[in-house]
N, C-alpha and C positions, 0 to 999 in steps of 0.2 A: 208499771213494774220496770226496774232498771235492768242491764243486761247482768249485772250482779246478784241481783235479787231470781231472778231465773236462773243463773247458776247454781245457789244455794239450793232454789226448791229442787233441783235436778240433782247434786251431794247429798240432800236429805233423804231423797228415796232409792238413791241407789244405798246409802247406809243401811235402810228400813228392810229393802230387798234383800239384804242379804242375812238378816235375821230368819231363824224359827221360832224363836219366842218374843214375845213383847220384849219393848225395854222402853226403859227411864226416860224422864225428861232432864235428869240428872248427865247420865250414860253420854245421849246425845248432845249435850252440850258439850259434855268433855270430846266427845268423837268431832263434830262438828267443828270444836274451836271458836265459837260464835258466844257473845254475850247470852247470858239464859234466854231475857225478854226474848232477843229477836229468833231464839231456836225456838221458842215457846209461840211466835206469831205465826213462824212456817208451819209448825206440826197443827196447828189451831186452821190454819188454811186448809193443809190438806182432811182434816178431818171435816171442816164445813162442806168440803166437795167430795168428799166421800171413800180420802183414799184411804182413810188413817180409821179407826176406832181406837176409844178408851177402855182399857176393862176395867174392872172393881176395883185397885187398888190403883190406878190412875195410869198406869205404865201404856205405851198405845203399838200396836202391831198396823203393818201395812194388810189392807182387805182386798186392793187391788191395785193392777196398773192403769197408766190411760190405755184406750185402747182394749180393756178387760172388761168381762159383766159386774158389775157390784151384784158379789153374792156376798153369805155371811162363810168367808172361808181366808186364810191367808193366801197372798199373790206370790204365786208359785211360777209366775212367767219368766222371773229372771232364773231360776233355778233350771225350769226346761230347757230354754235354751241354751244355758251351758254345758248342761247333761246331756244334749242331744248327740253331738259328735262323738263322744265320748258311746255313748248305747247305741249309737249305729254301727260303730266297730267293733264292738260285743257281740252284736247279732250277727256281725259278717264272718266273724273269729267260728263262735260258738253255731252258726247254723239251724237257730232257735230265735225262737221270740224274746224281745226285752221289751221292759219296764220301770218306767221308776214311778214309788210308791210313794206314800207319807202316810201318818198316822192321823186321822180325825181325833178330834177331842173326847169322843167317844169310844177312840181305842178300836176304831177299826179302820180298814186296810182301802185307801183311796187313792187311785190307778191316774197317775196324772197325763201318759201318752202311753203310747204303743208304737212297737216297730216292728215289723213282718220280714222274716225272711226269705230274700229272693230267691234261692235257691232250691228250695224246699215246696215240691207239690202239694205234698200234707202240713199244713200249716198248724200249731195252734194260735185260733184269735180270738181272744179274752173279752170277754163284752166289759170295759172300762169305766160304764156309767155306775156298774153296781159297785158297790163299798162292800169290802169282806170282814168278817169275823177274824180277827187279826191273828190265832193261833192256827187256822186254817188252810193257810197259804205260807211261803218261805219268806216271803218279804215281813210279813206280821211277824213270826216269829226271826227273824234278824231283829226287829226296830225295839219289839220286846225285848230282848237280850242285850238292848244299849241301856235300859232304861235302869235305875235303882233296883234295891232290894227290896225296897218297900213298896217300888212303884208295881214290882212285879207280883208281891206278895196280895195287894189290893187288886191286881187284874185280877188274881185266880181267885181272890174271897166270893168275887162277883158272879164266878162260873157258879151252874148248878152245881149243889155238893154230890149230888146223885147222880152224876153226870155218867154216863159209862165210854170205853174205848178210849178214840182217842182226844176226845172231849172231859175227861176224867180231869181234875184237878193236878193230880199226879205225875199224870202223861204229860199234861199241858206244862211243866217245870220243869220235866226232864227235857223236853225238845227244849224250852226257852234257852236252859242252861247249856246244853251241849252246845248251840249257836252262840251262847255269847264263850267257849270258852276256844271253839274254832277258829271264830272270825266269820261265820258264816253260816245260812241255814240251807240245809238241805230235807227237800220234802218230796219225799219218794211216793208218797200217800195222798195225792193235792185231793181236792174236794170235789172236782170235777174229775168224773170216771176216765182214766188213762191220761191222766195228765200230772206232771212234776215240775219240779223247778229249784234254784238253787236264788240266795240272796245274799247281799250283802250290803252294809250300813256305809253311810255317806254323811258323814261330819262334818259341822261346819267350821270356821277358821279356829275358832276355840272348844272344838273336840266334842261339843254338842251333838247326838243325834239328830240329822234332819232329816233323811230320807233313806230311802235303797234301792239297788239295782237288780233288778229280777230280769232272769232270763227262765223261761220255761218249754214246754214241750212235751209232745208225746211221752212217758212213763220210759217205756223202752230205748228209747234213743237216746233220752234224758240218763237214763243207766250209762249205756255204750261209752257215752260220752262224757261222762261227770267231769272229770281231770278238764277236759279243756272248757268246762264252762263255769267250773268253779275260777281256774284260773281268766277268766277272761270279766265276767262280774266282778273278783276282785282288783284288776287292770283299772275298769271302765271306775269304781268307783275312788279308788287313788288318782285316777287323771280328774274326777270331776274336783275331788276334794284339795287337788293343787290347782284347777283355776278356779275355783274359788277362795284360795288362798293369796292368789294374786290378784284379786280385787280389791283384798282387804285396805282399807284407807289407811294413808299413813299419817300419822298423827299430825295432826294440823292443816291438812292436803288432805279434805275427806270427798272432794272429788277427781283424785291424781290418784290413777290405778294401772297398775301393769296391764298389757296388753293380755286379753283373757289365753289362755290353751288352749291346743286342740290335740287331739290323737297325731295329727298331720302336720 
């Protein structure tokens, strides 16, 4: 392989990284600037090695980084670590736990780090391996509130129709919409006894829903404090979603990227 040809694989997945959805072999070629064939030999490389999958209609999502476990999930490393400075000065601001979330394909709520606050004796610390029922928690109801009319209409066909509280079809549309109509979810009610939190959506360079910044906490102090944690989630996730904006490739230079942000 020429020092060339490694550069491209290196342009190709920081392009791939910075998706949440599949895309084109079309897309990448025009992002790339590269004849089709040879974007078509790189993305076939990485796929043969495991970094890349095809879905049904042929468009291919990155599965992982190097460095990363090949599970069957999108590689959300580059995301982390740009979001990390960013929600470690949310949690220093806000004096509460942060989070950033994504949505599973299945529409539920998967916790991709955590950050503890130093400051704070009583901590809350979220056990991150479980996946939430995404109306459940504030971060699900933010990423629901980016989504369509239809896409939200289809979440709730799927709730029980007998559902009662605040599992009710009903309930579950008012919260969706007050969040999408704030900018922000707040859930004074979390699923776990004494605990809240407040979220907010994290779009990618073209306005896509990719994630969100959850900050939560004890119920009560989560109250006390709302004003300055709502303002510090919605901080942390306008700083992530300007350095990821300055990543974005500039046309023909798809691996020539501004130096990323930081809070600092």
């Amino acid at each position: 392989m020429t020092v060339r040809s490694a550069e491209r694989v290196l342009e190709l997945l920081e392009v791939m990284a910075q998706r949440s959805t599949a895309i084109s072999l079309a897309e990448l070629h025009r992002v790339m600037n590269l004849p089709k064939s040879s974007t078509l030999m790189l993305v076939r490389t990485l796929e043969q090695r495991g970094y890349v999958t095809r879905d049904g209609i042929g468009d291919y999502r990155l599965t992982r980084l190097p460095g990363e476990d090949a599970v069957n999930r999108p590689a959300w490393g580059t995301l982390v670590r740009i979001a990390t400075p960013w929600l470690t000065e949310a949690v220093a601001t806000a004096r509460e736990s942060g989070f950033i979330a994504v949505l599973s394909d299945g529409n539920h709520v998967r916790y991709l780090n955590k950050i503890l606050p130093a400051a704070r004796e009583l901590k809350y610390d979220r056990d991150i391996s479980i996946d939430r029922v995404a109306h459940h928690v504030a971060s699900g109801l933010a990423l629901l509130s980016a989504q369509s009319d239809d896409e939200i209409e289809a979440y709730l066909a799927a709730l029980p129709p007998d559902a009662d509280g605040p599992d009710r079809p009903a309930t579950v549309r008012t919260a969706i919409l007050a969040a999408r109509a704030s900018g922000i979810a707040v859930n004074l009610h979390g699923r776990v006894e004494g605990a809240a939190g407040v979220a907010v959506v994290i779009r990618d360079p073209r306005g896509r829903p990719l994630a969100a910044v959850n900050l939560a906490g004890p119920v009560d102090r989560v109250k006390e404090g709302l004003p300055v944690l709502e303002r510090a989630a919605r901080e942390a996730a306008a700083g992530i979603e300007r350095a990821l904006a300055r990543r974005t490739p500039i046309s023909g230079t798809a691996g020539r990227t501004e130096r990323e942000g930081s809070p600092s």
